[in-house]
MDAnalysis code that builds the backbone (N, CA, C; Angstrom):
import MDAnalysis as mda
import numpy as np

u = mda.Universe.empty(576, n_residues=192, atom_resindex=np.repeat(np.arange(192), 3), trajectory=True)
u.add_TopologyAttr("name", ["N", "CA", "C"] * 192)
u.add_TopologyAttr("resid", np.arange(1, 193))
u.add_TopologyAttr("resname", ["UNK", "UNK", "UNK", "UNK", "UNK", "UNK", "UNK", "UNK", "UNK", "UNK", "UNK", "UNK", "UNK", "UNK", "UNK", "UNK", "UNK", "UNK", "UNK", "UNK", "UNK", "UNK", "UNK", "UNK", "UNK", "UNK", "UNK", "UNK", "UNK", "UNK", "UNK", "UNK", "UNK", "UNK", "UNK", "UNK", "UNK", "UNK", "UNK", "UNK", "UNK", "UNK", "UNK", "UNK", "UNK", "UNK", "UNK", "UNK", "UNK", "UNK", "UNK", "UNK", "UNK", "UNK", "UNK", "UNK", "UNK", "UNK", "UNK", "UNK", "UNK", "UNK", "UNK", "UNK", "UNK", "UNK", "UNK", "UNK", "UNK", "UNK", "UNK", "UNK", "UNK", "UNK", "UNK", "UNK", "UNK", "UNK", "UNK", "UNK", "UNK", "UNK", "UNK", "UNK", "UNK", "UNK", "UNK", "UNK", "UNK", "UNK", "UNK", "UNK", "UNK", "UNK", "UNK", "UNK", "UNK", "UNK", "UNK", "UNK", "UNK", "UNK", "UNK", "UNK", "UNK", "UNK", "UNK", "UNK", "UNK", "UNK", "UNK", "UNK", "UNK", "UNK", "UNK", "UNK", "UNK", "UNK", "UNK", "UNK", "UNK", "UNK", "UNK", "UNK", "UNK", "UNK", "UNK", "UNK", "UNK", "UNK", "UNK", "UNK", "UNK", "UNK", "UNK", "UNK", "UNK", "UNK", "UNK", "UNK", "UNK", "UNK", "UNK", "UNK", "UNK", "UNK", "UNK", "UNK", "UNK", "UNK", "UNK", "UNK", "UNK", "UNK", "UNK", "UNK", "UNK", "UNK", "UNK", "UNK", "UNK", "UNK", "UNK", "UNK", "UNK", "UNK", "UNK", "UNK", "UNK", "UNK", "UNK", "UNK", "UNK", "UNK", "UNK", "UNK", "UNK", "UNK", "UNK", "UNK", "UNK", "UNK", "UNK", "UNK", "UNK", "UNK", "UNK", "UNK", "UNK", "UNK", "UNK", "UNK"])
u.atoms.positions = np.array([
    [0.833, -1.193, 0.000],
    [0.000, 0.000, 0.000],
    [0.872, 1.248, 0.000],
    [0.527, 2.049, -0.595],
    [1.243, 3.719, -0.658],
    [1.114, 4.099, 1.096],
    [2.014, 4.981, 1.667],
    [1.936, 5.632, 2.509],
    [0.691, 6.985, 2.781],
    [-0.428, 6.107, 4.177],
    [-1.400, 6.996, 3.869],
    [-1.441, 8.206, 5.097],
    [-0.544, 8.288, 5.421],
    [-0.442, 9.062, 6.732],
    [-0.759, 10.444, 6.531],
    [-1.214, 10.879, 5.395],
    [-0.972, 12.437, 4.400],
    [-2.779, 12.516, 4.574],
    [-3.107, 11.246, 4.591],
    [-4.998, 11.453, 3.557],
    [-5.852, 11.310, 5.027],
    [-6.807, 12.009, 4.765],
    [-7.621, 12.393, 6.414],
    [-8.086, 10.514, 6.329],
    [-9.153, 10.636, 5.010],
    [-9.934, 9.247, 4.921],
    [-9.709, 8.402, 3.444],
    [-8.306, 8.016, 3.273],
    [-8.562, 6.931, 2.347],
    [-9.542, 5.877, 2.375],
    [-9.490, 5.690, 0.770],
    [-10.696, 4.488, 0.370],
    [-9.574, 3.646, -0.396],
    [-9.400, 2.335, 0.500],
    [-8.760, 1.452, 0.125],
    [-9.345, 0.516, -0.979],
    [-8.316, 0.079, -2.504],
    [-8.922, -0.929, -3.258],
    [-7.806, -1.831, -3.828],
    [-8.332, -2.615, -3.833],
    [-7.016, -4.375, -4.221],
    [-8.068, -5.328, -4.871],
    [-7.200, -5.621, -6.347],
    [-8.178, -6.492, -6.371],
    [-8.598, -7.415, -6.396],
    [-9.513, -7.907, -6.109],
    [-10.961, -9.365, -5.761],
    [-11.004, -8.708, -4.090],
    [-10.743, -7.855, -4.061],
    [-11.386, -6.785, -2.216],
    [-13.220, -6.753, -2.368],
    [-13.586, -7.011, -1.361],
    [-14.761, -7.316, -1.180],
    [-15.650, -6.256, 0.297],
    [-14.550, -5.520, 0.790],
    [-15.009, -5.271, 2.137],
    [-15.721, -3.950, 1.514],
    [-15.195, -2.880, 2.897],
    [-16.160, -1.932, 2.621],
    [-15.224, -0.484, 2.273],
    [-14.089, -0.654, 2.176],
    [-12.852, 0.271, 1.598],
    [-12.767, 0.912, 2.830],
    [-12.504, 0.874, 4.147],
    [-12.195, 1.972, 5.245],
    [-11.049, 1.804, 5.916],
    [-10.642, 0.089, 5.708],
    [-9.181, -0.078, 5.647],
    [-8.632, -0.955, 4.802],
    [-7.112, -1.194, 4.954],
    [-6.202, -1.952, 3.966],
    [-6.488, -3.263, 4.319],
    [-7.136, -3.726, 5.370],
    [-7.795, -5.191, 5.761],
    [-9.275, -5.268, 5.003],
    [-9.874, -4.199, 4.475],
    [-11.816, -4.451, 3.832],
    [-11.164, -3.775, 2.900],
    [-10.917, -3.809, 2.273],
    [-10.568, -3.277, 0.696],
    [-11.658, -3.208, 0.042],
    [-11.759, -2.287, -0.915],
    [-12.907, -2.638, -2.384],
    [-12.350, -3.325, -3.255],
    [-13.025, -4.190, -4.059],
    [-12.567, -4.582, -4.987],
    [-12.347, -3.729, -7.096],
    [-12.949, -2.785, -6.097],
    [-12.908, -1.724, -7.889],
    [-12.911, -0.248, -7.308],
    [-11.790, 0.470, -8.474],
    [-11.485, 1.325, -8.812],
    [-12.800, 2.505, -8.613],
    [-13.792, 2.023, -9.620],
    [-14.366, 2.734, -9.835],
    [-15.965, 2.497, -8.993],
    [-15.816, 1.708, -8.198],
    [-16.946, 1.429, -6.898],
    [-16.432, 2.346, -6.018],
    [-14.939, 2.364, -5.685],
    [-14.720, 3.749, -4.745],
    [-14.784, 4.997, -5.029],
    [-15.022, 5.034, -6.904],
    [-15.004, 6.753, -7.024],
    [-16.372, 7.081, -6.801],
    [-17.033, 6.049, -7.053],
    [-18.913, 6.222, -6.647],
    [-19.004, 6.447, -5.517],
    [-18.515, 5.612, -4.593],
    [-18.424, 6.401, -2.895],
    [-17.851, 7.623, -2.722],
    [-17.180, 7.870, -3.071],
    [-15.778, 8.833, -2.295],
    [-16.864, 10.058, -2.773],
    [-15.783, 11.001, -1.569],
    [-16.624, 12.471, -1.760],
    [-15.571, 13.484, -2.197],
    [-16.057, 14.372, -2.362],
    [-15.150, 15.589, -3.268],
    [-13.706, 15.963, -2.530],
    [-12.825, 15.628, -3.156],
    [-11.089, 15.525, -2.367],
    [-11.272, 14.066, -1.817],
    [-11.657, 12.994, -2.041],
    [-11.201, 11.772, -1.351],
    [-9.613, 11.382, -1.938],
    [-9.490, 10.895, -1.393],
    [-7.764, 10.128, -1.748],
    [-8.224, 8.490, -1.797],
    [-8.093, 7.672, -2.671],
    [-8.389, 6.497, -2.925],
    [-7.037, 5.556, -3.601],
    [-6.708, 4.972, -2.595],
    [-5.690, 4.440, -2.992],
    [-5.230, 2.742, -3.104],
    [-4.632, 2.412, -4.121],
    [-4.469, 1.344, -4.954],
    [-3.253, 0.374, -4.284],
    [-3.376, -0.726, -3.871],
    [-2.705, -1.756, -3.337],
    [-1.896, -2.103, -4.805],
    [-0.891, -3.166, -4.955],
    [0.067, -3.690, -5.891],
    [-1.288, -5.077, -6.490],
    [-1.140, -4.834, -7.972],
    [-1.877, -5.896, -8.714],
    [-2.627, -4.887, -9.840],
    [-3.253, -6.001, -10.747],
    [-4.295, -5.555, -11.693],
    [-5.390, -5.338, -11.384],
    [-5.677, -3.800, -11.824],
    [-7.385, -3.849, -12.083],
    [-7.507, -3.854, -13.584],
    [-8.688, -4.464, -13.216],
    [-9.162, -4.891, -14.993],
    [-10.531, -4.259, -15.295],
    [-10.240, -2.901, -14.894],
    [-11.341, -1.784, -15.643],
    [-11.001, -0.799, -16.371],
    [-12.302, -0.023, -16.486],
    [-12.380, 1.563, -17.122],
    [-12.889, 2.156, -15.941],
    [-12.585, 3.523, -15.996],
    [-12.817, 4.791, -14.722],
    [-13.132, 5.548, -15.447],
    [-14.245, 6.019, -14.625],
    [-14.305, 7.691, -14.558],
    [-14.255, 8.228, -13.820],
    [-13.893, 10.265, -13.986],
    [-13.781, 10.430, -13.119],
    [-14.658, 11.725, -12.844],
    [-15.398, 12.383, -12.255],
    [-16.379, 13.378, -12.732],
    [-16.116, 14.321, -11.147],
    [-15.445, 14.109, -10.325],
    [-15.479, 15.243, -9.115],
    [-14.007, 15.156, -8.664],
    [-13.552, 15.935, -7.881],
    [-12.139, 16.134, -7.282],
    [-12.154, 14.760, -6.574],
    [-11.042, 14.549, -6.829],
    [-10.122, 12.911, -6.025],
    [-8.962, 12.989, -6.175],
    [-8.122, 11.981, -6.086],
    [-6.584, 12.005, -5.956],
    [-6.985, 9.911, -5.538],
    [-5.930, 9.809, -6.632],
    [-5.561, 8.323, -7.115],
    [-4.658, 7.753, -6.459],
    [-3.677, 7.067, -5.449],
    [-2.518, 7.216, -5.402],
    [-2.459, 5.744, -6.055],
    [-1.382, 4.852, -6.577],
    [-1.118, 3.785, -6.414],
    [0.331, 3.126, -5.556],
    [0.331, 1.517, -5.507],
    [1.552, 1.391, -4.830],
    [2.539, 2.403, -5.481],
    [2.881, 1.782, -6.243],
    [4.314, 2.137, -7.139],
    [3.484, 1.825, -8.682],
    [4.335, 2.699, -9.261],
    [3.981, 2.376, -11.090],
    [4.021, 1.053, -11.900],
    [5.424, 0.371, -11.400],
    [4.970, -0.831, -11.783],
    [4.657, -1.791, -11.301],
    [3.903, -2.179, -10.534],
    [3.105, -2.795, -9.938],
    [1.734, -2.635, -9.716],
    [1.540, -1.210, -9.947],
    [-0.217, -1.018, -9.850],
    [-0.515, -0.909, -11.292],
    [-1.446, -1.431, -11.506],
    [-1.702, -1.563, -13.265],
    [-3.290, -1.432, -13.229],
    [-3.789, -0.692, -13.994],
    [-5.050, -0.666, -14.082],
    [-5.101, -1.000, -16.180],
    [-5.719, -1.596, -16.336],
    [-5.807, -2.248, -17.455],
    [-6.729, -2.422, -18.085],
    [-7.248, -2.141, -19.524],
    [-8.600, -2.300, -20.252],
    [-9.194, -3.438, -19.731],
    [-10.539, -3.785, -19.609],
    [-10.910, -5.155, -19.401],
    [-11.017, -5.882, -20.804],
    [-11.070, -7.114, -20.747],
    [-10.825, -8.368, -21.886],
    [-12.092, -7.992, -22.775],
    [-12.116, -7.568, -23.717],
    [-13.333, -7.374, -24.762],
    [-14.086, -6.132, -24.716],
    [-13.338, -5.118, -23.832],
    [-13.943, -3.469, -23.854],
    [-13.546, -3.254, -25.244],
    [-14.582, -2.140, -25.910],
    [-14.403, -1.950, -26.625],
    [-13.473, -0.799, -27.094],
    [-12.746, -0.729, -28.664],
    [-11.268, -0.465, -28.811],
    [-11.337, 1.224, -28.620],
    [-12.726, 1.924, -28.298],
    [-12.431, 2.935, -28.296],
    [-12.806, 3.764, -26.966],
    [-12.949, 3.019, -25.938],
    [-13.376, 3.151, -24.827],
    [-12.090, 3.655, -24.416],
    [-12.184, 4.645, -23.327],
    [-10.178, 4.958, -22.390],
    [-10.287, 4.683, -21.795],
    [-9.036, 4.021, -20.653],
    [-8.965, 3.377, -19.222],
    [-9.346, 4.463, -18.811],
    [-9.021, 5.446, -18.495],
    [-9.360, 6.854, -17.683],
    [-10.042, 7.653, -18.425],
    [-11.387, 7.926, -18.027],
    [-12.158, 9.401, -18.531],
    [-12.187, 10.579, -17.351],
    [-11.868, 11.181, -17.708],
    [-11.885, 12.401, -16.976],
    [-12.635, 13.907, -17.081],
    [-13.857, 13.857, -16.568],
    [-14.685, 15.284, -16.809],
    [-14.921, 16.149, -15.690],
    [-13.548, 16.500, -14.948],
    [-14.490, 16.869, -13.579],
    [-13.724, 18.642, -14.181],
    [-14.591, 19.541, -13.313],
    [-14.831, 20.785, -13.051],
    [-13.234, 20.975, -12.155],
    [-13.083, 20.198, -10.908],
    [-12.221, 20.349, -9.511],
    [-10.904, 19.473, -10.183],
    [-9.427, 19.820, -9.139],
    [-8.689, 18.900, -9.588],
    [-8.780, 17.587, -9.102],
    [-7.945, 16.850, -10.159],
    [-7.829, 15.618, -9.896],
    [-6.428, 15.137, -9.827],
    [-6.166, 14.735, -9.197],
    [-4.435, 14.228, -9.182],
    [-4.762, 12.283, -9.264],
    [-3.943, 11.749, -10.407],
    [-3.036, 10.186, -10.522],
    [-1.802, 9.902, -10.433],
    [-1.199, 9.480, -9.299],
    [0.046, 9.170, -8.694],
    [0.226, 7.333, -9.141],
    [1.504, 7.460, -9.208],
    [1.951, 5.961, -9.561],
    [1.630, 4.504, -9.755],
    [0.924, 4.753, -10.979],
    [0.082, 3.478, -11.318],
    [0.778, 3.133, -13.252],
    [0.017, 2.261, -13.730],
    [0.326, 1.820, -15.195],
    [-0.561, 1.902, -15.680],
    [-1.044, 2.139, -17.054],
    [-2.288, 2.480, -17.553],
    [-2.123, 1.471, -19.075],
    [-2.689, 0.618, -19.418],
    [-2.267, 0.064, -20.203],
    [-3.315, -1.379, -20.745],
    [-3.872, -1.582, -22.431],
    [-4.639, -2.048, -22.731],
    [-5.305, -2.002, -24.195],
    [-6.388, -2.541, -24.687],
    [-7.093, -2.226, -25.291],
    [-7.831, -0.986, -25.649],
    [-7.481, 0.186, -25.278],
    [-8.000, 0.764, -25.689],
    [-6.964, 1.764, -25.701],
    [-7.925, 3.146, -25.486],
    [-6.753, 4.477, -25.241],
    [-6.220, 4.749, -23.528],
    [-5.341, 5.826, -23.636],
    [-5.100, 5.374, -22.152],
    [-6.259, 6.357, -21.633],
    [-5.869, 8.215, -21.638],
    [-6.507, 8.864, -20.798],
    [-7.027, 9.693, -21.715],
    [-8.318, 9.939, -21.462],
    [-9.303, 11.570, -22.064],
    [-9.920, 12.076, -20.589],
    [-9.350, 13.270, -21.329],
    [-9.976, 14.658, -20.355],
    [-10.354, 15.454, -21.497],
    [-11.879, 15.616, -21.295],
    [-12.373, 16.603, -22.076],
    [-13.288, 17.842, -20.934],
    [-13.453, 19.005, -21.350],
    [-13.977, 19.791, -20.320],
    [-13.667, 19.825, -19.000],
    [-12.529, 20.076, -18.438],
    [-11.581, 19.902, -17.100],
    [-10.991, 20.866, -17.135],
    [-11.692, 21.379, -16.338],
    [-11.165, 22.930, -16.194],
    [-10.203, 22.837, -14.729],
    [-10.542, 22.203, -14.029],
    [-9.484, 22.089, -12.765],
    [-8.394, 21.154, -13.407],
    [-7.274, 21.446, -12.695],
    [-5.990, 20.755, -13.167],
    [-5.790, 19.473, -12.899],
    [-5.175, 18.616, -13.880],
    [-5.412, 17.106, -13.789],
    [-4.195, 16.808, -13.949],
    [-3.649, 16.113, -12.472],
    [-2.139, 16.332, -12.068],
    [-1.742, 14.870, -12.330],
    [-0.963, 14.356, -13.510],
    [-0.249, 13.011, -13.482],
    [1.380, 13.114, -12.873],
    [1.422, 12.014, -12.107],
    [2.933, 12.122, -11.763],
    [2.834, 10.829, -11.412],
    [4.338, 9.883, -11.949],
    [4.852, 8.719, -11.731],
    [3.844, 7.458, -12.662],
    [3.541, 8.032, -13.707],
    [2.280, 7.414, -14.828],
    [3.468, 7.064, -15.938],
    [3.025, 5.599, -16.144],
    [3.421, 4.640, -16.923],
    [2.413, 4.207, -17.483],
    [2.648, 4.873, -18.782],
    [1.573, 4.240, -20.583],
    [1.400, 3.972, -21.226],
    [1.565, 2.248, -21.557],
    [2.470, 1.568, -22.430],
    [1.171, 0.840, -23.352],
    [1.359, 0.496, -24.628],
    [0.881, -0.490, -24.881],
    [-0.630, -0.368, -25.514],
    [-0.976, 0.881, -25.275],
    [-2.597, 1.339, -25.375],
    [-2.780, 1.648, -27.030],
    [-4.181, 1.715, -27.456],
    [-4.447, 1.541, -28.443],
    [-5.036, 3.153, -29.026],
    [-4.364, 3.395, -29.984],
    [-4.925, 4.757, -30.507],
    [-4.102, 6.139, -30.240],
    [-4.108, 6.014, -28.632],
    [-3.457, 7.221, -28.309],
    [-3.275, 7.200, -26.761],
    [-2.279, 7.661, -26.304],
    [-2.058, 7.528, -24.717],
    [-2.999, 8.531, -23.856],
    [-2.950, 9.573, -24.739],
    [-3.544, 10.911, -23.872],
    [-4.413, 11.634, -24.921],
    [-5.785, 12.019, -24.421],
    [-5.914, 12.400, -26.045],
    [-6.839, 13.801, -25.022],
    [-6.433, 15.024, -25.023],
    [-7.113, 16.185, -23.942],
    [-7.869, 17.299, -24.605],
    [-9.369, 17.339, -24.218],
    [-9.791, 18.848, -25.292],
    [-10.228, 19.505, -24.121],
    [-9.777, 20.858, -24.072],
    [-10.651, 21.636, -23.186],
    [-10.233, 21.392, -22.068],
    [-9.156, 21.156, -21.660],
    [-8.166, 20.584, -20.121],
    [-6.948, 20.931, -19.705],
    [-6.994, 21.253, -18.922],
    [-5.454, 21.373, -17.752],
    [-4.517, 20.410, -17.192],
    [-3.839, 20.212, -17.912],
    [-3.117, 18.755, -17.353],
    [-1.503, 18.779, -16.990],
    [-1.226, 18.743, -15.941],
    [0.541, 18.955, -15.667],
    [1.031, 17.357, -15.526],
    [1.874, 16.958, -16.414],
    [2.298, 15.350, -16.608],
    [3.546, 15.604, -16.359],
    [4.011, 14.850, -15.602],
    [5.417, 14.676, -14.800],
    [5.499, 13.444, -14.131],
    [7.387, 13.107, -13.934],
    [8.133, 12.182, -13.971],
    [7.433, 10.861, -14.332],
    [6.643, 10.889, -16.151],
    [6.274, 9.567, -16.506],
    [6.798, 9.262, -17.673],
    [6.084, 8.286, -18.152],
    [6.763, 7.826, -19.379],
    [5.443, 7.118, -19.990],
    [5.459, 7.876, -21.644],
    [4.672, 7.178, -22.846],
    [5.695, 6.692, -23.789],
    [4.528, 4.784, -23.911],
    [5.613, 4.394, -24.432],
    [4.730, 2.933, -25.294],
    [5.163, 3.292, -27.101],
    [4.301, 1.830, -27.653],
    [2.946, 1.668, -27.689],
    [2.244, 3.224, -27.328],
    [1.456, 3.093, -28.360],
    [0.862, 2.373, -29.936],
    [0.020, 1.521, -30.175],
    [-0.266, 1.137, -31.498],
    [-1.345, 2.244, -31.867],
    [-1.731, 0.889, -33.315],
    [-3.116, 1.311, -33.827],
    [-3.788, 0.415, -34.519],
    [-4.850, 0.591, -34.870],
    [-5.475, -0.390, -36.328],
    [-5.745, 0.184, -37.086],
    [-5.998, 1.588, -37.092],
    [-6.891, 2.674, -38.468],
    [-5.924, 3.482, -38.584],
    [-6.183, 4.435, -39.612],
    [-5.855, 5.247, -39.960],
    [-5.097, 6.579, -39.521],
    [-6.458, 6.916, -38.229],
    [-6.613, 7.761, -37.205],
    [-6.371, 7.827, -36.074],
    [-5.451, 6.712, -36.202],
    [-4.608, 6.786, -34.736],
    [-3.782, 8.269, -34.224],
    [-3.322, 8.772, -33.523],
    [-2.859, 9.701, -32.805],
    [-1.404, 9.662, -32.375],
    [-1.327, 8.454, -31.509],
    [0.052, 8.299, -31.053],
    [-0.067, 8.899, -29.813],
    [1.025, 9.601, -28.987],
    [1.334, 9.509, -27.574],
    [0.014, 10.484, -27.043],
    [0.109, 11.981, -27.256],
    [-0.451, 13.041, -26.832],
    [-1.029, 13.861, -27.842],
    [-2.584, 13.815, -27.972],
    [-3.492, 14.619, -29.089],
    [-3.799, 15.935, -27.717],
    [-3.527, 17.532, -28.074],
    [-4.589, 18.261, -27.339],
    [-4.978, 18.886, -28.123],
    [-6.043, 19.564, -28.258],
    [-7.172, 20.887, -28.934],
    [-8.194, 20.779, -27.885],
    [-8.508, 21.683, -28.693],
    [-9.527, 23.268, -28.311],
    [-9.550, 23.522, -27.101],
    [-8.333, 24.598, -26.958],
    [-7.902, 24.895, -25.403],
    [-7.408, 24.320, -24.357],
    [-6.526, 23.620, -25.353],
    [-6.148, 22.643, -23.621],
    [-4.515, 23.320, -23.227],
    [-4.161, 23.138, -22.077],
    [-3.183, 23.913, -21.471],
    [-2.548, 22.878, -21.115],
    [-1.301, 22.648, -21.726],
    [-0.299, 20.860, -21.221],
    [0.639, 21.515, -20.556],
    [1.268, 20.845, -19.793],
    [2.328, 21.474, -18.851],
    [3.052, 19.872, -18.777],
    [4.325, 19.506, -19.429],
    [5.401, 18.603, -19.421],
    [6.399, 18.696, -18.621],
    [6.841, 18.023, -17.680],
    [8.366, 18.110, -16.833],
    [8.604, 16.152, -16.855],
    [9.903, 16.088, -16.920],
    [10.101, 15.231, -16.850],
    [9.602, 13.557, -17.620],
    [9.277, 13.756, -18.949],
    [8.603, 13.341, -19.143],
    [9.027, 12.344, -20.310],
    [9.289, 10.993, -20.675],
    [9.677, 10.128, -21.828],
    [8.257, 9.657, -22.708],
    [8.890, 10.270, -23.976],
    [8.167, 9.806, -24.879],
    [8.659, 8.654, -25.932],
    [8.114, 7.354, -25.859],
    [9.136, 6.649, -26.752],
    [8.487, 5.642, -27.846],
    [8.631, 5.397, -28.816],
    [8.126, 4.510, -29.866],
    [6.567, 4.794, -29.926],
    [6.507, 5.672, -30.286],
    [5.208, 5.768, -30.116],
    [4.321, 5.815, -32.010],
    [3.264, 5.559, -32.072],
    [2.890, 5.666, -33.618],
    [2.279, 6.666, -34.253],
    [2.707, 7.628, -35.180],
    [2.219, 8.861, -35.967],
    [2.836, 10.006, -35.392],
    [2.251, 10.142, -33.869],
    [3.006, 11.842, -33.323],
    [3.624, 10.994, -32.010],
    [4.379, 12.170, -31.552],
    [4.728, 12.157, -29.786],
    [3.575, 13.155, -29.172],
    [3.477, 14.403, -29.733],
    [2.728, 15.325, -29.062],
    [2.004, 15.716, -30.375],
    [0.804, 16.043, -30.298],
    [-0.007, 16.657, -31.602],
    [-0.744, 17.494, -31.088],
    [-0.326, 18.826, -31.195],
    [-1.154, 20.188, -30.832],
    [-2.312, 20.334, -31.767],
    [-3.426, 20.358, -32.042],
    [-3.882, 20.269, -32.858],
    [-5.022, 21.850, -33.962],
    [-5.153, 22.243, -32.455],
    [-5.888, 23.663, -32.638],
    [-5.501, 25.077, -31.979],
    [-5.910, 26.050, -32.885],
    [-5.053, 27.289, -31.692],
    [-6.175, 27.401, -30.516],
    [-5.491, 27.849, -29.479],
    [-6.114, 27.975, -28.004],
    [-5.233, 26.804, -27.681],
    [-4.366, 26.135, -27.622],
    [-4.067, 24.833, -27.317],
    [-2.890, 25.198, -27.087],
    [-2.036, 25.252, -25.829],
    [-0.031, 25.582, -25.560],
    [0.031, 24.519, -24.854],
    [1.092, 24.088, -25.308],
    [2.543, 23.695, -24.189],
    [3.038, 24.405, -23.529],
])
């Protein structure tokens, strides 16, 4: 488990967890059963293993996981190819700390996120289409790494698509093998 000595009330999840998420002994078993509980600023944090979902995320939270490689949250087996592990529409920020994002589909969309959507220690390998694809969002991505991106069509993207107004903020950040772009600015209103 990440060090929770920082978070008033983590919501603990590991998965096949069955309890009631209030400690690292009742775990939840999903990601996204604790974002349905949790309340605005919860901290919900991720034990070492696979989850085998999609998230959303629609109000202020903060993600932590163990460590990056070991917490893996992963498309599930037969989601479909254009679904993202992470959706992200909230108004408030959201912070994802050290997890893997990686699967069948794309990794992360934030569309309409006007509060800042803080990645740090994000590993994004392997995803289909595009790692990050942001319209209309605030996103500061640091000490991670995109990496191996595919595609099947045409219209694949590659690592990082933003337009219409999105505000990216990069530190520390590996982009590697990725297919078509690394970064694709796409519209004005849109900086690095």
């Amino acid at each position: 488990w990440p060090d929770t000595k920082a978070y008033a009330q983590p919501i603990y999840v590991k998965p096949g967890g069955s309890g009631d998420g209030l400690t690292a002994a009742t775990p939840l078993g999903s990601i996204q059963e604790a974002m349905n509980q949790s309340t605005s600023e919860s901290t919900i944090v991720l034990s070492k293993g696979t989850f085998n979902e999609s998230i959303t995320i629609l109000k202020a939270v903060s993600i932590v996981g163990s460590c990056a490689k070991e917490t893996i949250i992963q498309s599930p087996t037969g989601d479909s190819q254009i679904t993202p592990i992470v959706t992200v529409s909230s108004r408030d920020d959201v912070s994802i700390k050290n997890l893997t994002l990686t699967g069948s589909g794309p990794g992360i969309h934030a569309n309409d996120s006007s509060g800042l959507l803080h990645l740090d220690g994000i590993l994004i390998t392997k995803t289909l289409f595009y790692a990050m694809e942001l319209s209309n969002a605030h996103v500061k991505l640091s000490n991670s790494i995109i990496q191996d991106t595919t595609h099947t069509v045409s219209y694949a993207d590659g690592a990082i698509r933003a337009d219409s107004g999105t505000q990216l903020e990069l530190y520390n950040v590996g982009i590697f093998n990725n297919v078509i772009h690394g970064v694709h600015i796409q519209d004005e209103g849109s900086n690095l």
